[in-house]
N, C-alpha and C positions, 0 to 999 in steps of 0.2 A: 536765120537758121545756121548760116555757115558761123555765126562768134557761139553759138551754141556747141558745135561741134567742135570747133580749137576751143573751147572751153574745158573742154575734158580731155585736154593734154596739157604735158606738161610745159608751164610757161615759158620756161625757154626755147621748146619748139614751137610753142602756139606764136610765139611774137615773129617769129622767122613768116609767116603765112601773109601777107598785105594786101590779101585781096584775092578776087578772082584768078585761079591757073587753069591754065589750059592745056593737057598733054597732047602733046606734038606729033605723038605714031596717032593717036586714036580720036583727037578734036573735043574731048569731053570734055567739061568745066568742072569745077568744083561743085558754084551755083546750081549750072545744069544737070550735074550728077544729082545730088540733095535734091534738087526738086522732082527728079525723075524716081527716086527713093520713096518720095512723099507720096507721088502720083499713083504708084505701084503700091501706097499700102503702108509702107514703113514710117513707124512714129518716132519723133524726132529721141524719145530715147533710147529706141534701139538701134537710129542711125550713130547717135553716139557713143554708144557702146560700143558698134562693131567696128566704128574706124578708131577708137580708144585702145582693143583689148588686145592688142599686139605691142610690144616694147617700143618705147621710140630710142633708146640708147642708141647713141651712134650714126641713126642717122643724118646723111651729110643735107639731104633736100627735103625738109619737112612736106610743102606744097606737094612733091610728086607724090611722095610714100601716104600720104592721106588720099591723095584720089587716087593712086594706086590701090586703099585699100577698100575706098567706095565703090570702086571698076569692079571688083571681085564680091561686094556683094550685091552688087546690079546682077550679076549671075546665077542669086537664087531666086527663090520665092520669096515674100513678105510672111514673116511668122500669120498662122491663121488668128483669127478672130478668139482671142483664148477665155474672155469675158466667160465664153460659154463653159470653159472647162474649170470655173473657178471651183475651187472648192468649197465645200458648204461651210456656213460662218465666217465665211469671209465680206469685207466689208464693203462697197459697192468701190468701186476706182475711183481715185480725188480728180481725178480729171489734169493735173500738173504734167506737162508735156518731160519735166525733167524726171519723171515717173515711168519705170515701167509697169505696164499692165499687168504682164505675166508674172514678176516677181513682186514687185512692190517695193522694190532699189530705186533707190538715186543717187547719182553720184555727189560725192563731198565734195566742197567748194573747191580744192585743188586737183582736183578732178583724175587722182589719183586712186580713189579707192569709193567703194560703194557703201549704205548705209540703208536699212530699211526707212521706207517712209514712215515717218512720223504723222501723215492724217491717216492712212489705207492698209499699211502692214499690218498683219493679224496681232503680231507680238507686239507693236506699239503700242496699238490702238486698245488691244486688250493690258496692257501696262498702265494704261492714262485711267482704267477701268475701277 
């Protein structure tokens, strides 16, 4: 899970990352953060969106500023259950963990920018039609 999430940065910060960090004030891990993410609800595509959708420009310690920015959303709630709120004619979720539920994005291979899913987006899927 954790090359999933330096996957959707950009690679010269992603390669700066070699493993497990552990911040020093608060004893979190990376690992341990992600999996507490997991446990609470959060699916790996919206774990990597939310440690993604901040710039990495400039920063000097990739490792801290990404579980720095995990730490912060350990402090919400896990989006609800939005299956339910889908809209009508929409087509059932592909089930692709690199999928979000709620929108139907996934991120592009450089993990730069998002793209509707091509099995579950309404406008694909209705495109392919």
């Amino acid at each position: 899970m954790l090359a999933t999430v330096v996957g959707g940065m950009p690679p010269e910060q992603g390669a700066k990352i070699g493993g497990d960090y552990r911040n020093p004030k608060t004893g979190h891990t990376l690992l341990g953060t992600i999996a507490e993410l997991l446990t609470r609800g959060w699916l790996a595509g919206q774990i990597t969106h939310e440690a993604n959708s901040g710039s990495w420009i400039g920063v000097a310690h990739p490792p801290s500023a990404l579980l720095g920015r995990l730490e912060r959303v350990l402090e919400r709630a896990a989006p609800s259950n939005t299956e339910a709120r889908r809209p009508t004619g929409w087509p059932e979720h592909c089930g692709d963990e690199e999928c979000d539920p709620r929108t139907r994005m996934r991120m592009i291979d450089d993990g730069q920018a998002v793209t509707h899913c091509p099995k579950c987006h309404p406008k694909k899927v209705g495109d392919a039609a």
